[in-house]
N, C-alpha and C positions, 0 to 999 in steps of 0.2 A: 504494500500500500504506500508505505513511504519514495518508493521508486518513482511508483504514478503520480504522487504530487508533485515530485521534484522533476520529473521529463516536462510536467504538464505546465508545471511556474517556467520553465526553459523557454517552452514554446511560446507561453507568453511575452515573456520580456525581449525573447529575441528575434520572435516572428519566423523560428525554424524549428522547421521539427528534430526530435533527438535524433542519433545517431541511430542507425541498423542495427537490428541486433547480430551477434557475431556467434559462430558457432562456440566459443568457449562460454558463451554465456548459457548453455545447457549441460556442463559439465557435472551439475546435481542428477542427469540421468545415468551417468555412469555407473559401470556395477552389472554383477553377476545377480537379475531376479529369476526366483521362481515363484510359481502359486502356493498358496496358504497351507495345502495339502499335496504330500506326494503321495500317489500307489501305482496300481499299473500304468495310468495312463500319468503322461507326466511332459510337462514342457518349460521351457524356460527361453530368458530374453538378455542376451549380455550384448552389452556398451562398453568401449573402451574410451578413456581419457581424452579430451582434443586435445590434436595434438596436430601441427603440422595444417591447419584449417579444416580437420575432419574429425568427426567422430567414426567410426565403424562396428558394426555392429550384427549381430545374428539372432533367427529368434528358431527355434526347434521343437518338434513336439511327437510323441510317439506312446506307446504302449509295452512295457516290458521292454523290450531288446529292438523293437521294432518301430524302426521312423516311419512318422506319418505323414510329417511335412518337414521342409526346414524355410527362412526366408531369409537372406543376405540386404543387410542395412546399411545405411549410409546417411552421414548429416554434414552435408558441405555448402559455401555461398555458391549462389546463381550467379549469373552473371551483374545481377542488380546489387553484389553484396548480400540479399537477404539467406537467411539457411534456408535449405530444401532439403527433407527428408525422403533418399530412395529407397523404394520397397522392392526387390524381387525375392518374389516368390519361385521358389521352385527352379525350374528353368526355362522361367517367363521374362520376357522381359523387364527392365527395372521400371516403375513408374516415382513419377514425381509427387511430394505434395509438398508446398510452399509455407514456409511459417507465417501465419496470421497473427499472432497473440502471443505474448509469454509475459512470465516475472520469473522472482524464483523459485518458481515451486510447481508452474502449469506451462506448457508449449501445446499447442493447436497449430497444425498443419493442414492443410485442405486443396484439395485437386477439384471444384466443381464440373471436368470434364470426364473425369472416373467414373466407371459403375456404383462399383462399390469397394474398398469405402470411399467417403470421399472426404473425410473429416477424421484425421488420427490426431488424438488429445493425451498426454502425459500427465502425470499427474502427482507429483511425490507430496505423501503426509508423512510429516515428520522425518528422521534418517533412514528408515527401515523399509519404510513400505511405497511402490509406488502403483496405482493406477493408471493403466491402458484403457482408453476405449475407444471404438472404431466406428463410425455411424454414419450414416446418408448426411450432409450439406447443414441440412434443420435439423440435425441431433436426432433424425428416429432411425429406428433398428439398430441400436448401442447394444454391441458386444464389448462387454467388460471385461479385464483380467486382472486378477488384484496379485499383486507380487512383493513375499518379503526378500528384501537382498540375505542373499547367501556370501557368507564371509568363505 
């Protein structure tokens, strides 16, 4: 909150808006998550440190011994400076979504030419736990996944 006043008194006084955010300024998503519960079925989402103007990142998920999926990540500036979050899945191609929104603690990314999803939101409460959820443009059909970081 304090952030937002202080971008927002900037823009005031100086008639420009703040700067872009930069990929190091998501560096609170780093970290080895998985879901609240492990058993058979089990997936997890690891981020590396920025470093070099990127983050990279993987996200896996399977059954026992056996992968069901995996999706190769990426969080680098566009050409505009802003970060762009790539998604491929599989071995689809990568898709883009664009950061819309952040502070310290939430990133919203959004592709509006996407099927689905077209809205990826971050979310960390507190040090431990972060929130993923993935949904249509207006927030409907949110697939949640709630992740404690594993040390």
């Amino acid at each position: 909150m304090k952030r937002l006043v202080v971008a927002a008194l900037a823009l005031l006084l100086t008639g420009q808006a703040p700067p872009p955010a930069r990929v190091s300024d998501l560096a609170w998503m780093s970290g080895r998550w998985v879901p609240e519960t492990w058993n058979e079925r089990w997936e997890e989402e690891i981020w590396s440190e920025p470093r070099g103007g990127i983050m990279l990142g993987y996200g896996r998920a399977g059954n026992g011994e056996r992968l069901r999926e995996f999706e190769l990540l990426r969080i680098q500036a566009g050409e505009d400076g802003v970060p762009v979050y790539y998604a491929q899945l599989g071995n689809n191609a990568p898709v883009g979504f664009r950061l819309v929104a952040h502070d310290g603690n939430v990133a919203t990314f959004e592709n509006p030419q996407h099927d689905f999803p077209q809205r990826i939101r971050y979310e960390r409460m507190g040090s431990e736990t972060l929130m993923a959820t993935i949904s249509k443009l207006d927030g409907s059909n949110p697939i949640r996944s709630l992740y404690r970081r594993q040390h």
